[in-house]
Rosetta silent file (secondary structure, phi, psi, omega in degrees, C-alpha in Angstrom):
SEQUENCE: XXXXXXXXXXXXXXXXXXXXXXXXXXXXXXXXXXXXXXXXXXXXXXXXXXXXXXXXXXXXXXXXXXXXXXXXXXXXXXXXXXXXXXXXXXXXXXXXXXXXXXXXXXXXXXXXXXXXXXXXXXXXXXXXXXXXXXXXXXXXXXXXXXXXXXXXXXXXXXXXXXXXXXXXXXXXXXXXXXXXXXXXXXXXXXXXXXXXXXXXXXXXXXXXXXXXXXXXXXXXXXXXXXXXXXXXXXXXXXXXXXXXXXXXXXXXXXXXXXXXXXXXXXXXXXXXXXXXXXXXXXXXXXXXXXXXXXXXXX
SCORE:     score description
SCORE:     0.000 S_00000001
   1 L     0.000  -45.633  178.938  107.846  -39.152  -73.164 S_00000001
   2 L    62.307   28.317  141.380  109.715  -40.969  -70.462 S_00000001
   3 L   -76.075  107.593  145.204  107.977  -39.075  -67.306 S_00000001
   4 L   -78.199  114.969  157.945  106.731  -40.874  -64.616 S_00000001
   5 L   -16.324  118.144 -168.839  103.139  -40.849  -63.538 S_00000001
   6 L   -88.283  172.793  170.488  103.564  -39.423  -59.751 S_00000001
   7 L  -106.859   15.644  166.477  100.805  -41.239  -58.084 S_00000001
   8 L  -113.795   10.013 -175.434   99.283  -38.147  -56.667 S_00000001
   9 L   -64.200  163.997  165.768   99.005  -36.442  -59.808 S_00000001
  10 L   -64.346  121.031 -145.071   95.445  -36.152  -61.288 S_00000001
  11 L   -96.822  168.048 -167.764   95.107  -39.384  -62.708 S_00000001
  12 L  -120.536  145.463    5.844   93.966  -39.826  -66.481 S_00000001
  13 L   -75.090 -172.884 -159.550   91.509  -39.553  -68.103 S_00000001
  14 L   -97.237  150.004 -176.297   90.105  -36.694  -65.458 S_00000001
  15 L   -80.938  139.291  168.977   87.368  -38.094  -63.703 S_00000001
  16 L   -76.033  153.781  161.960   83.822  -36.220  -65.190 S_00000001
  17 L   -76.683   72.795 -159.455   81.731  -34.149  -63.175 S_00000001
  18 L   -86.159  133.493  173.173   78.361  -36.554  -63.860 S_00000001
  19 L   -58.891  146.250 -175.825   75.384  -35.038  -61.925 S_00000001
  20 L  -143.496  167.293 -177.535   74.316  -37.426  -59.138 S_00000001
  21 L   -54.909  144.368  171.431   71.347  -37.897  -56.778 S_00000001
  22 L   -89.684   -6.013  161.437   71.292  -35.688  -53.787 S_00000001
  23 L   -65.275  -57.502 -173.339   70.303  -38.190  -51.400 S_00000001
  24 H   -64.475  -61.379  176.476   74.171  -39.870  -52.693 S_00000001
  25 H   -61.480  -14.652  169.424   76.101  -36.805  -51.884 S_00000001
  26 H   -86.739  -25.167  177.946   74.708  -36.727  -48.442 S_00000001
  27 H   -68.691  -63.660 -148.712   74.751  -40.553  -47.983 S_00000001
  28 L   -56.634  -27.273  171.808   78.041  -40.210  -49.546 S_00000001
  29 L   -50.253  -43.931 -173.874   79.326  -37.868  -47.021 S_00000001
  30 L  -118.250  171.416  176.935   79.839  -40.171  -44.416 S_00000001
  31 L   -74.029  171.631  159.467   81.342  -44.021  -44.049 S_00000001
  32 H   -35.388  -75.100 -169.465   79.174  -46.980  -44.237 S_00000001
  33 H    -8.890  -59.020 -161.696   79.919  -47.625  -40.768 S_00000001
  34 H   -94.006  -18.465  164.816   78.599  -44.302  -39.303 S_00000001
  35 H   -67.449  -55.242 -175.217   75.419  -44.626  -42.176 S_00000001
  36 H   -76.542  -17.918  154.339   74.454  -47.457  -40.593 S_00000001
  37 H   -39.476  -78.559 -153.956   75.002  -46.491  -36.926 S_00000001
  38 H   -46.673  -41.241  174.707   72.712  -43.205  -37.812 S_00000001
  39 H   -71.545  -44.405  142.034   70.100  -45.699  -38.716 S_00000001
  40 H    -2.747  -69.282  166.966   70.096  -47.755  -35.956 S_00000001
  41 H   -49.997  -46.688 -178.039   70.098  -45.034  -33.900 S_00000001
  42 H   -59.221  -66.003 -135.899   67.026  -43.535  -35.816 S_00000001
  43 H   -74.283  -60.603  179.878   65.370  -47.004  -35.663 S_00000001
  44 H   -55.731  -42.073 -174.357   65.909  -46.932  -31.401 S_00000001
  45 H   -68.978  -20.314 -167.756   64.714  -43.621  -31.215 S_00000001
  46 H   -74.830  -46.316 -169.887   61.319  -44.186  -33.448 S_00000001
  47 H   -36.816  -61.539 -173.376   61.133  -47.480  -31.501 S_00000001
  48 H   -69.631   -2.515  176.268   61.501  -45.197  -27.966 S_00000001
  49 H  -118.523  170.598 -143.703   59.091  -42.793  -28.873 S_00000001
  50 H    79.082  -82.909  178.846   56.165  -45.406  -29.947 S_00000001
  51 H   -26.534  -71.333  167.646   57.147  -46.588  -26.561 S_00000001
  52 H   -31.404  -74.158  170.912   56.787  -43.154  -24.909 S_00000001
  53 H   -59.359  -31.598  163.329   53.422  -42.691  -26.461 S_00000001
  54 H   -66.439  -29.558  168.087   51.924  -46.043  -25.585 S_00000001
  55 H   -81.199   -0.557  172.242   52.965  -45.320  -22.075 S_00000001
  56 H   -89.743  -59.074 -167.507   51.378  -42.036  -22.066 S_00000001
  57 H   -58.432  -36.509  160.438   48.151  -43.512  -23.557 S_00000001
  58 H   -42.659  -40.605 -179.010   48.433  -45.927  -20.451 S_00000001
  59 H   -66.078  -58.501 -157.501   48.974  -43.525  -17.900 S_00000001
  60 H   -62.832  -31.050  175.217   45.981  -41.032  -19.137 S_00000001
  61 H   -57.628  -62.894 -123.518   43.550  -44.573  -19.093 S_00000001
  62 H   -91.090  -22.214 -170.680   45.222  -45.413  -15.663 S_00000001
  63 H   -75.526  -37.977 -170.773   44.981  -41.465  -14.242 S_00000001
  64 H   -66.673  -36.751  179.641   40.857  -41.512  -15.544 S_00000001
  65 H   -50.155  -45.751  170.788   40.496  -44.638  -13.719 S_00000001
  66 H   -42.960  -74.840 -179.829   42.380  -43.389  -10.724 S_00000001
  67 H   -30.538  -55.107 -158.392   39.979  -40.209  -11.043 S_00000001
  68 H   -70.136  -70.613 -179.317   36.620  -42.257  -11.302 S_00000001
  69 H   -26.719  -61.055  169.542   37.802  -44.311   -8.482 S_00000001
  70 H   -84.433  -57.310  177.571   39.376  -41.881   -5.954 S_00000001
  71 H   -70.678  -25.338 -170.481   37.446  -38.780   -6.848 S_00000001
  72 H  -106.365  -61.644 -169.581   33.655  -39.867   -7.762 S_00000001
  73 L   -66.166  -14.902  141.004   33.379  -43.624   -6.272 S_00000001
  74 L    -8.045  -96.296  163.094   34.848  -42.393   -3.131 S_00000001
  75 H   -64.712  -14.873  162.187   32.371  -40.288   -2.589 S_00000001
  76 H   -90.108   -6.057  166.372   29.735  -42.266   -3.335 S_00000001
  77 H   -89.041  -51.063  179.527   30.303  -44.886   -1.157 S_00000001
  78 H   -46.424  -60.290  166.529   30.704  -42.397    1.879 S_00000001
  79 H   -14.148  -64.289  171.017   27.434  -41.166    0.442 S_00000001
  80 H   -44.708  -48.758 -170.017   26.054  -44.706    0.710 S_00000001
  81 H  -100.012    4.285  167.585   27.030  -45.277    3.718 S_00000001
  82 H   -75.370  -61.711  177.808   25.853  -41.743    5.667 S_00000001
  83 H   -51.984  -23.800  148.334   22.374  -42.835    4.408 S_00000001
  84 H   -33.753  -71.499  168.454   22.605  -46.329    5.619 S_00000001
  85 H   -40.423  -64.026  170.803   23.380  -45.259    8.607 S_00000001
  86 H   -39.715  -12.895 -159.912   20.570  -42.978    8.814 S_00000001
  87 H  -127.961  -73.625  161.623   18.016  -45.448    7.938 S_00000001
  88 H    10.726  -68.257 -165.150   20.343  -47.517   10.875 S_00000001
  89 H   -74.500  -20.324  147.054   18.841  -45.019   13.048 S_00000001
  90 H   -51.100  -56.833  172.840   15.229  -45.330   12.027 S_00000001
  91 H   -52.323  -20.797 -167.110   15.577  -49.104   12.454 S_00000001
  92 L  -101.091  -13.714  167.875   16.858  -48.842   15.548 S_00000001
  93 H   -86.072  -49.908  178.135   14.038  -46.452   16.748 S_00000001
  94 H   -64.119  -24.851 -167.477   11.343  -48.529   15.340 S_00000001
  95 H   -96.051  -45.702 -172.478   13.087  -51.652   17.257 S_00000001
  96 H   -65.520  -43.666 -179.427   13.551  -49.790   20.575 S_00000001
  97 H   -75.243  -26.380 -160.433    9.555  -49.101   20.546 S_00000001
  98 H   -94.435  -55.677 -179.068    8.252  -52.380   18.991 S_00000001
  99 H   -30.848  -66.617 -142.115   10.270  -54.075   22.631 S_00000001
 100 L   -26.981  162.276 -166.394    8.469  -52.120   24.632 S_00000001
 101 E  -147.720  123.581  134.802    5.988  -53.879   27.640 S_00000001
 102 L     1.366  130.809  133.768    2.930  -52.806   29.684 S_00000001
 103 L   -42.798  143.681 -174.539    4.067  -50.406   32.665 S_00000001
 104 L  -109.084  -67.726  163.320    3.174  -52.385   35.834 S_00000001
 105 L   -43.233  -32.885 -179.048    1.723  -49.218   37.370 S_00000001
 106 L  -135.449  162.640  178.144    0.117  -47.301   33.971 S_00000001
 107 L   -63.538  -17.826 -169.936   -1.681  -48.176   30.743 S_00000001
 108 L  -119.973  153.821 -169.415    0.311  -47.195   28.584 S_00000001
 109 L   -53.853  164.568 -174.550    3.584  -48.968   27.291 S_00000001
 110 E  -128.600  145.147  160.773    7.363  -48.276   28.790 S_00000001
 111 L   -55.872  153.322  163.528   10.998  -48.554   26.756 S_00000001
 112 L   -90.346  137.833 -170.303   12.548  -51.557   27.829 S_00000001
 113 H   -63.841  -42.155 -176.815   15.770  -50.370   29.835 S_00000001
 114 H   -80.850  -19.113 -173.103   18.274  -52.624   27.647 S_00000001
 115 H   -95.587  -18.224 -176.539   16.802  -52.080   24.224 S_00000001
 116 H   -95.536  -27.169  173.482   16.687  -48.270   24.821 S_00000001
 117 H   -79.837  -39.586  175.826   20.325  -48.048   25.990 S_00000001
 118 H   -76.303   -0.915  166.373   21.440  -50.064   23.159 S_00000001
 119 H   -67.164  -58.253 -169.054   19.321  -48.020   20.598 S_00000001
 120 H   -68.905  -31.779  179.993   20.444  -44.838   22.035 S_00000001
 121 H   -87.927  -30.530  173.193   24.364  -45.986   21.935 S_00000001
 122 H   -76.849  -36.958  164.979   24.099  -47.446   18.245 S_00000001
 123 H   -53.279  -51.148 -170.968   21.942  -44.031   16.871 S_00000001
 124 H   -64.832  -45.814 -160.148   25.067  -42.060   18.595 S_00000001
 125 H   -62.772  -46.885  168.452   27.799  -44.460   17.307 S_00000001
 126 H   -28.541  -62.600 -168.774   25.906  -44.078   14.078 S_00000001
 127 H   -84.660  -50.985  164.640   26.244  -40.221   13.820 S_00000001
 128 H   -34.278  -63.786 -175.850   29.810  -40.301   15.154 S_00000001
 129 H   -41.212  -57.337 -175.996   30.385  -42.545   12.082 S_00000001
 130 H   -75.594  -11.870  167.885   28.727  -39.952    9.884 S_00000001
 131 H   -66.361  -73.906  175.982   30.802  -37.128   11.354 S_00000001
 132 H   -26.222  -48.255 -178.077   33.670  -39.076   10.094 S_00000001
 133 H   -82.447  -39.738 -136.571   32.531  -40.009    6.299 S_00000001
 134 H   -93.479  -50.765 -179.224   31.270  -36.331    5.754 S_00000001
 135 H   -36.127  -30.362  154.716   34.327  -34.615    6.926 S_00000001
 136 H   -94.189    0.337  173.143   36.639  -35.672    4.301 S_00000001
 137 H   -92.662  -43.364  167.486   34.208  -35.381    1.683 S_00000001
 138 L   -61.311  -11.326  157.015   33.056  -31.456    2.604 S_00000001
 139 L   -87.238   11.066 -171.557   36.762  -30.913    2.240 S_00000001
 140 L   -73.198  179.189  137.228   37.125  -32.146   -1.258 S_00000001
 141 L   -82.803  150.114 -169.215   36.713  -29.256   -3.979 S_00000001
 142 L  -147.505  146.700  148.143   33.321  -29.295   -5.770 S_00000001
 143 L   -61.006  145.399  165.603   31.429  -27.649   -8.698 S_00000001
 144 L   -61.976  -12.892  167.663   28.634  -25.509   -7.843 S_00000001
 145 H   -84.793  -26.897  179.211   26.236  -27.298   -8.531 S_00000001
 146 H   -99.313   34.083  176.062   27.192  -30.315   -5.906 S_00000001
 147 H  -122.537   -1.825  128.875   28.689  -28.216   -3.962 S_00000001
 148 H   -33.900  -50.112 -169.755   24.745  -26.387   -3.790 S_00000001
 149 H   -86.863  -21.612  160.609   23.992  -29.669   -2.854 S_00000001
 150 H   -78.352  -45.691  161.535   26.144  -30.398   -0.192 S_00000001
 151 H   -44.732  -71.984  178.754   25.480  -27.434    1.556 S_00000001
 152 H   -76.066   16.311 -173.135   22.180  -27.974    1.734 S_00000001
 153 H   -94.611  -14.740 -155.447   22.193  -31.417    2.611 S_00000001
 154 H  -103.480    3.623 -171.426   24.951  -30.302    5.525 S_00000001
 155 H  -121.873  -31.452 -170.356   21.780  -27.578    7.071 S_00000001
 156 H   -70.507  -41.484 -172.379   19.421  -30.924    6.559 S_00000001
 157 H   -71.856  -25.499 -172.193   21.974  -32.960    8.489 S_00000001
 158 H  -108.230  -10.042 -170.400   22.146  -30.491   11.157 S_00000001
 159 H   -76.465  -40.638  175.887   18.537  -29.478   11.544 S_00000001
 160 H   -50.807  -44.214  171.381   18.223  -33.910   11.729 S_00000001
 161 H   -79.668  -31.264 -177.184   20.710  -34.042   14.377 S_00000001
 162 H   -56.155  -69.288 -152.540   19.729  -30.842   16.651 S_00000001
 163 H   -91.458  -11.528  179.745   15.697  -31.643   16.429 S_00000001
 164 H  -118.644  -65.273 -158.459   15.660  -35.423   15.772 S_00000001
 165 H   -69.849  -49.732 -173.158   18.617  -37.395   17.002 S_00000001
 166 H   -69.583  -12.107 -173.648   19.837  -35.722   20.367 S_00000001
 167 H   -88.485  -57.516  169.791   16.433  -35.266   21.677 S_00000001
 168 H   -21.602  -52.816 -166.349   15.649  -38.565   20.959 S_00000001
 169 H   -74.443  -56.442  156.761   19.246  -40.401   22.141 S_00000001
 170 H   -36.070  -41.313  177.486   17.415  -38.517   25.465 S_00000001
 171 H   -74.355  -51.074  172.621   14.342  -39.765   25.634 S_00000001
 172 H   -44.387  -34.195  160.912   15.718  -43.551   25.284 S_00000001
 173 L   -63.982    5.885 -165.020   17.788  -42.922   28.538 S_00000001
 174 L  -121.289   -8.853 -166.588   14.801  -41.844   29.892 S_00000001
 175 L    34.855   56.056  157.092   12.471  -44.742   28.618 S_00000001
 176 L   -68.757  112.365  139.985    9.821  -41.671   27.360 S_00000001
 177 L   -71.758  -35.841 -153.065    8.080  -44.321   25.186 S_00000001
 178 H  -106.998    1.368  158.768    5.755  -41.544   24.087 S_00000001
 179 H   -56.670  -68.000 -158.395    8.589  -38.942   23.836 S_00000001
 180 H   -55.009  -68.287  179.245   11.108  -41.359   22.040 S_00000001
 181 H   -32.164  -79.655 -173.510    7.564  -42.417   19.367 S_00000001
 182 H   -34.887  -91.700  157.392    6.933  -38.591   18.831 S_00000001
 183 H    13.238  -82.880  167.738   10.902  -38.279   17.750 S_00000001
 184 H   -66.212  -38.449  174.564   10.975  -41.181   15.562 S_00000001
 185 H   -51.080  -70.628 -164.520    8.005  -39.532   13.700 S_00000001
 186 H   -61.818  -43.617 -166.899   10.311  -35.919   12.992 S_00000001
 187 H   -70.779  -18.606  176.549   13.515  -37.942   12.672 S_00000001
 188 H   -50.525  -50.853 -159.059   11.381  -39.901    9.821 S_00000001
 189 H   -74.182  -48.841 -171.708   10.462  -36.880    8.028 S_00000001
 190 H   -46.329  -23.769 -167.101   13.721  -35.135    8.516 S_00000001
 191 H   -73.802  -63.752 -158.824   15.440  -38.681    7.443 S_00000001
 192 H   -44.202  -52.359 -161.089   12.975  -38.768    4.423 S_00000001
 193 H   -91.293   21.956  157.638   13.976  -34.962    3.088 S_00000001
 194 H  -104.172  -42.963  179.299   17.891  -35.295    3.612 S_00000001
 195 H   -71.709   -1.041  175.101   17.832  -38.415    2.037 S_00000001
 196 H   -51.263  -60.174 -164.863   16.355  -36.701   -1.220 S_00000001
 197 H   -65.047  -26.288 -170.062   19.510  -34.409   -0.928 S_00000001
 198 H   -85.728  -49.261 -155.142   22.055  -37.577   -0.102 S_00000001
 199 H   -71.496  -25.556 -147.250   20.182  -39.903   -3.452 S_00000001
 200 H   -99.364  -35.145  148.841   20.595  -36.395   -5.510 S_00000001
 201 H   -46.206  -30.116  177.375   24.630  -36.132   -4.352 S_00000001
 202 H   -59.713  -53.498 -164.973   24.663  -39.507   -5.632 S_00000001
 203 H   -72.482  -61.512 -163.078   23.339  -39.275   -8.779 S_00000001
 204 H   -56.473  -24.793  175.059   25.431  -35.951   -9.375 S_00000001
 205 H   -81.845  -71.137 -149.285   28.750  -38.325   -8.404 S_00000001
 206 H   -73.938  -26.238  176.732   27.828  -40.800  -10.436 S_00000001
 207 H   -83.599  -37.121 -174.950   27.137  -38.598  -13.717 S_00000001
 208 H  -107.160   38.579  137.497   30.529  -36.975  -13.370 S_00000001
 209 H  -101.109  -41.306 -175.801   32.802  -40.214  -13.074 S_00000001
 210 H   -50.259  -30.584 -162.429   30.587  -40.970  -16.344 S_00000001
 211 H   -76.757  -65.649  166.983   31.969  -37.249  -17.484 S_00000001
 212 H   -28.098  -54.061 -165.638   35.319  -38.462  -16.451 S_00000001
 213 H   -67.402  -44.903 -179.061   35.326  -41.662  -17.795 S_00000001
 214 H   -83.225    0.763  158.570   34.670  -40.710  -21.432 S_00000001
 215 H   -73.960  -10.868 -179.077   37.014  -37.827  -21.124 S_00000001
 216 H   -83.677  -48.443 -155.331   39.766  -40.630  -20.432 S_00000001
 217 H   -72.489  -20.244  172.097   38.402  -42.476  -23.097 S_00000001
 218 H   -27.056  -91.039 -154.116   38.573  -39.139  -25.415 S_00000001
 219 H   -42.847  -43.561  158.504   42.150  -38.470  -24.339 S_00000001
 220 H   -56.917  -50.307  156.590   43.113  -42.110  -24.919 S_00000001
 221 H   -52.753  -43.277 -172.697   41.562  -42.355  -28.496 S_00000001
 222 H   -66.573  -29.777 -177.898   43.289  -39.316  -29.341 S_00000001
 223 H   -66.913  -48.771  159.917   46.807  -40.846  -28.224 S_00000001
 224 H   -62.349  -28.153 -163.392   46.139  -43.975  -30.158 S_00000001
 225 H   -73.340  -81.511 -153.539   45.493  -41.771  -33.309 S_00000001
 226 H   -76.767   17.310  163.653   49.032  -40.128  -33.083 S_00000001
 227 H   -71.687  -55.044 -144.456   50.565  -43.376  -31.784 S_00000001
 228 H   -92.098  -23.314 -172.946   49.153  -44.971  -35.064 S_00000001
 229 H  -107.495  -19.113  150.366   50.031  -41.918  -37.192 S_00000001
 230 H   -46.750  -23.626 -176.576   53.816  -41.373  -35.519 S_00000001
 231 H  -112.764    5.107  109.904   53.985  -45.128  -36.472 S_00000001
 232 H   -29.679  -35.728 -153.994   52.901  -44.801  -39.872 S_00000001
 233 H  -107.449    3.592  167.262   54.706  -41.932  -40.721 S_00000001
 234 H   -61.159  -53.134 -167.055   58.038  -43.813  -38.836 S_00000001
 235 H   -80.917  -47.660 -168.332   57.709  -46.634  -40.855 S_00000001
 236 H   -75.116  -21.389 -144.144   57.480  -44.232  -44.374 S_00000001
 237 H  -102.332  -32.694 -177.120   60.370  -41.926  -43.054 S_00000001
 238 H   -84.313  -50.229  164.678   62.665  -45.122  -42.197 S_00000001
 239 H   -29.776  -58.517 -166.354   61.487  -47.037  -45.343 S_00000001
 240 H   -58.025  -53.571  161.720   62.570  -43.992  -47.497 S_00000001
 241 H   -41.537  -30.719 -140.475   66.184  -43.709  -45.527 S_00000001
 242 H  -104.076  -38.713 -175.668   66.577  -47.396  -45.208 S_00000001
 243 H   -78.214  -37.984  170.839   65.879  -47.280  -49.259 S_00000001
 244 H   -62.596  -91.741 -173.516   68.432  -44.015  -49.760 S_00000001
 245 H   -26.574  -60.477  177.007   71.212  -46.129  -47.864 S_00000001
 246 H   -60.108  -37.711  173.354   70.861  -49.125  -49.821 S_00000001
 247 H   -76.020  -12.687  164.289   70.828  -47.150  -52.869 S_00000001
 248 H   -94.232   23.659  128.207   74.194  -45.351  -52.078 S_00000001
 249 H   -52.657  -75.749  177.199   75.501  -48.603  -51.435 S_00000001
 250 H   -87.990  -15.824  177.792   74.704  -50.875  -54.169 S_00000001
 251 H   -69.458  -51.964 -178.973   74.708  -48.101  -56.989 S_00000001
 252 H   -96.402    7.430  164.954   78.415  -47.550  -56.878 S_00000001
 253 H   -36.332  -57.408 -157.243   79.028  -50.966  -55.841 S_00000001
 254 H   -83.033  -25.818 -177.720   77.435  -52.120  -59.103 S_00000001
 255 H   -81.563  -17.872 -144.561   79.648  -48.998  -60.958 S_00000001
 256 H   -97.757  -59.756 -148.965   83.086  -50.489  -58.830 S_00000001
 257 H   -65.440  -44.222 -152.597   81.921  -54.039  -60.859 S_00000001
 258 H   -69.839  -61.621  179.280   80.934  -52.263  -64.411 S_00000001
 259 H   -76.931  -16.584  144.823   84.609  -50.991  -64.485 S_00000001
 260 H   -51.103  -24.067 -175.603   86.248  -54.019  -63.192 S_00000001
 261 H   -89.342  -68.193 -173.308   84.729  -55.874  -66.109 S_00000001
 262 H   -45.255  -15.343  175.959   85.776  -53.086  -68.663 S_00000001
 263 H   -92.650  -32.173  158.345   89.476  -52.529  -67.227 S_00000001
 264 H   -57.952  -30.129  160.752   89.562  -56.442  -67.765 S_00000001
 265 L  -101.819   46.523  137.588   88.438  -56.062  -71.492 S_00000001
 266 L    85.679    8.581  166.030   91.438  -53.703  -72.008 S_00000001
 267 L   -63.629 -163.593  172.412   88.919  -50.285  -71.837 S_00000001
 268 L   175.914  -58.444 -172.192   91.659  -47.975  -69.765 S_00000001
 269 L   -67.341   11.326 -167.010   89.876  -45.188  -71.070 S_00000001
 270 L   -86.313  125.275 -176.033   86.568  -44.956  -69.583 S_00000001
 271 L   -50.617  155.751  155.659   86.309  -42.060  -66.954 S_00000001
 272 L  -135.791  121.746  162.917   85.368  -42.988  -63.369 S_00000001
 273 L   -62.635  118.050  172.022   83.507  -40.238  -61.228 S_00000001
 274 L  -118.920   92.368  158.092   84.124  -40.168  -57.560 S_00000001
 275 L   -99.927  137.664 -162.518   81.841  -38.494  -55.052 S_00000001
 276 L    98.492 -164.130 -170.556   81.856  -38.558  -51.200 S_00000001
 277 L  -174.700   23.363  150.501   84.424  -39.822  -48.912 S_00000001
 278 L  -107.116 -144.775 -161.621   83.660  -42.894  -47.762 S_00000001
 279 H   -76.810    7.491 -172.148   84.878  -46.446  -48.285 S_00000001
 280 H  -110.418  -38.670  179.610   83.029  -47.473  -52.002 S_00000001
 281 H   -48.134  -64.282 -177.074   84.407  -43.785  -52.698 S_00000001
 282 H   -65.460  -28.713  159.061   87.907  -44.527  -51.710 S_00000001
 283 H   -81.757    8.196  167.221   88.117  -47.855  -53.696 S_00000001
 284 H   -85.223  -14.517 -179.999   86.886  -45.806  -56.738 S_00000001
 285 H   -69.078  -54.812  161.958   89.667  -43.538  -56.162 S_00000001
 286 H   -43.792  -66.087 -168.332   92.058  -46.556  -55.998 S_00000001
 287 H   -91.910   -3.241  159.456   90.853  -47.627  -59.148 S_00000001
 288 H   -84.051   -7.968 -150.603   90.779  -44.950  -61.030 S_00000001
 289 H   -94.307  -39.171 -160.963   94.146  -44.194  -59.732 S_00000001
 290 H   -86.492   -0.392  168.272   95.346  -47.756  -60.880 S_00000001
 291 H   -65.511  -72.339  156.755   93.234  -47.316  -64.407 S_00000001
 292 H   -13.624  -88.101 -159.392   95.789  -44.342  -64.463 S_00000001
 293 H   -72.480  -18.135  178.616   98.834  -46.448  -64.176 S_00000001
 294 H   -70.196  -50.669 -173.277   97.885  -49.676  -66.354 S_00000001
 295 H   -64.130  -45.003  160.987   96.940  -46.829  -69.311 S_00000001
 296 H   -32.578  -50.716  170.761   99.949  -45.250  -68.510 S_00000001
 297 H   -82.846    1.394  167.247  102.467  -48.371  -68.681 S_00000001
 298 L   -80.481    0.000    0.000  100.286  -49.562  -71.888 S_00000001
């Protein structure tokens, strides 16, 4: 024939059109390089979102706690400590009366002048106190039912200071022993039916941080669930890629070898099939192209 093979010519034999996996023409599509990049990448991103959700499930534990803490235990210590006080002020009435001494002129007993000013300035200091814890708690927002309960604990608190405490904080400047006695009876009962309303604010704070708390713990289980099934289904979605890669890798790898042994036993004629366009592509092109020229100078 005496025509020379150009070396861009279609080289012989014609490569067949052999059906191939469709994960290998998409693999096949890009270089190694940029295959393995893509994974990487994928691998940082599953990694950062794992991340993402464990710090979410942290936050929503760390937000109920925050809740139970700031919104319910809050208030129940202010709670705690307006009835303390109140029962303060009983102690301090019952103390002011138990001083008391024989009258040197009448039969019947007198406040001692020092125990009745310091009753009467610790019952005010008292209530001053309790102005203070209730005021930032009657501004919170509340459900109706404690916020039924606050109200009326807030008409018991005022009927307790008008009819029990100021008339009282009077008579002890006045050393009425039998004023100040009379007093301390109505501030008992008035103590006794507000604190019903104070133990029953209590209670109702204390059931709904419980309300809270297992609403954290919900919202937290559920977060582990799709942590655990985002990492499950992470693991099969990278497994399957990570298995796709390797196999468009070592498959024509192992075909680049098959035809190196057969162009070494003197086959020239066996087609080789080239799909893609990366680098295991481009040496199959090279060797079919140089399969081409040894059957051609043979």
């Amino acid at each position: 024939t005496g025509v020379p093979l150009a070396l861009d010519a279609a080289p012989w034999p014609p490569a067949p059109r052999t059906p191939q996996g469709m994960g290998y023409r998409l693999f096949s599509r890009f270089r190694i390089g940029t295959r393995l990049a893509a994974m990487m990448v994928l691998a940082a991103t599953v990694s950062a979102l794992l991340a993402a959700m464990g710090i979410r499930g942290l936050a929503v534990a760390n937000e109920s706690l925050r809740t139970v803490y700031e919104e319910r235990m809050t208030p129940v210590r202010s709670l705690a400590q307006i009835a303390h006080l109140m029962l303060s002020n009983q102690l301090q009435l019952q103390r002011a009366l138990a001083a008391s001494a024989p009258h040197a002129n009448r039969a019947r007993p007198a406040l001692q002048p020092q125990e009745a000013r310091r009753a009467a300035q610790a019952i005010e200091h008292n209530m001053l106190t309790i102005d203070q814890l209730w005021a930032p708690y009657a501004a919170t927002p509340k459900g109706p039912k404690e916020a039924a309960l606050a109200e009326r604990f807030a008409r018991q608190r005022a009927v307790y200071l008008q009819e029990a405490v100021k008339p009282t904080m009077d008579a002890l400047r006045m050393l009425d022993y039998a004023d100040t006695q009379r007093l301390a009876d109505t501030a008992h009962n008035l103590y006794e039916r507000a604190s019903l309303d104070i133990r029953a604010l209590t209670d109702l704070q204390f059931q709904l941080a419980h309300a809270t708390y297992e609403a954290g713990v919900r919202s937290h289980a559920q977060t582990r669930q799709w942590a655990l099934g985002a990492l499950l289904a992470s693991m099969a979605l990278l497994s399957f890629l990570g298995a796709m890669l390797i196999r468009s890798i070592v498959r024509p790898l192992q075909q680049v070898g098959r035809m190196f042994r057969k162009i070494a036993a003197g086959q020239l004629d066996t087609p080789i099939a080239v799909h893609g366009r990366d680098e295991i592509s481009t040496l199959l092109f090279e060797l079919r192209a140089m399969q081409s020229r040894l059957s051609t100078h043979e």
